[in-house]
LOBAMAR-155070 format. One record per residue (C-alpha): residue number from 1; x, y, z. Coordinates in pm, 1 decimal. Layout:
// LOBAMAR-155070
baba:c1:c2:c3
NUM:X:Y:Z
...
END
This chain:
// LOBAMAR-155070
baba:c1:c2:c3
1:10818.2:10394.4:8234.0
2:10482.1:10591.9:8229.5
3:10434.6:10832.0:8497.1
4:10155.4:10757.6:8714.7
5:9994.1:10914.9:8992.7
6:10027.6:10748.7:9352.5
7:9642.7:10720.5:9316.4
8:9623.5:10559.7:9002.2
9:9925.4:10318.8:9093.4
10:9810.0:10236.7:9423.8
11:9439.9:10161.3:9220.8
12:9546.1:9936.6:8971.6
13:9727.7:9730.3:9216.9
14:9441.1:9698.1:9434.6
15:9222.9:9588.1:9125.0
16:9472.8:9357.5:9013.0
17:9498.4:9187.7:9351.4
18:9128.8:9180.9:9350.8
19:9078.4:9000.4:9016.0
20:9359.7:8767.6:9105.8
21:9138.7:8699.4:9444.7
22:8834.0:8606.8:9195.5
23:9000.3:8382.3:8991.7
24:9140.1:8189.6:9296.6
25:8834.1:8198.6:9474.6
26:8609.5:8076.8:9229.0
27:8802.4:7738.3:9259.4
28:8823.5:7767.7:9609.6
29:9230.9:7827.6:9595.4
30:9303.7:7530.3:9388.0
31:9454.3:7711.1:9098.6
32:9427.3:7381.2:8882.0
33:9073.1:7371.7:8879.7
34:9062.6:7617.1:8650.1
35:8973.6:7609.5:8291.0
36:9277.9:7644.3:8063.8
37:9170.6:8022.3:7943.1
38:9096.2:8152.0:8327.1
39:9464.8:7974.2:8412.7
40:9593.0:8163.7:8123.1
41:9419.5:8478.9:8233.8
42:9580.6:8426.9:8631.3
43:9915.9:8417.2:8450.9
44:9828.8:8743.7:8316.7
45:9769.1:8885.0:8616.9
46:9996.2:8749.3:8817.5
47:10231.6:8885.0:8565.1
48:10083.3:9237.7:8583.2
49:10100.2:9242.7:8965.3
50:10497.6:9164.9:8953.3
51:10536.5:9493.0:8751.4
52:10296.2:9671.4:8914.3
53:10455.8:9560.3:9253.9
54:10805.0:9728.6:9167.6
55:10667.0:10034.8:9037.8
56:10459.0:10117.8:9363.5
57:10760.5:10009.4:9575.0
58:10948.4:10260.3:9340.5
59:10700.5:10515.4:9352.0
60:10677.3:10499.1:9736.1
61:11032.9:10562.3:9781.4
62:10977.5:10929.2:9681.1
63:10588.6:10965.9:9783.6
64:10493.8:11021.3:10148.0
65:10201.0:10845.8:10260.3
66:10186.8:10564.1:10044.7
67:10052.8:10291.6:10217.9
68:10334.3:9963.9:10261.9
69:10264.5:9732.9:9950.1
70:10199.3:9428.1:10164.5
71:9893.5:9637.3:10356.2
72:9811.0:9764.8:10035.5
73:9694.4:9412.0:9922.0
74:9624.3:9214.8:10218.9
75:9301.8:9039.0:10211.5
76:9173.9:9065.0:10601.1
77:8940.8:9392.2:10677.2
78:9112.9:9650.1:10852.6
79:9021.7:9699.6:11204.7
END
């Protein structure tokens, strides 16, 4: 695997889970609303954030401070 910073990991999680939240919510959740090349492109992603979830769990095994993955994506604003 390429060695990435914590930064850039924890980044291109965040703007995966955010594209994946554009997708859905430009159907209003329901996934099969969407044309057959955004579908394809939520596939994508959805297959992007399964790798990218392991390598930040991975990565924050050895890296103090790393925020936990679920509060990492989680959609509600921080309080």
């Amino acid at each position: 695997m390429v060695n990435l910073s914590a930064n850039t990991l924890t980044m291109a999680v965040q703007g995966v889970n955010a594209e994946i939240r554009r997708l859905r919510d430009s159907v209003g959740g329901d996934v099969t609303d969407l044309e057959p090349d955004d579908q394809e492109l939520l596939l994508a992603f959805s297959q992007a954030a399964m790798e990218l979830k392991a390598a930040y769990l991975e990565v924050s095994k050895s890296t103090p401070g790393m925020l936990p993955y679920e509060q990492l994506i989680r959609t509600d604003p921080v309080a």
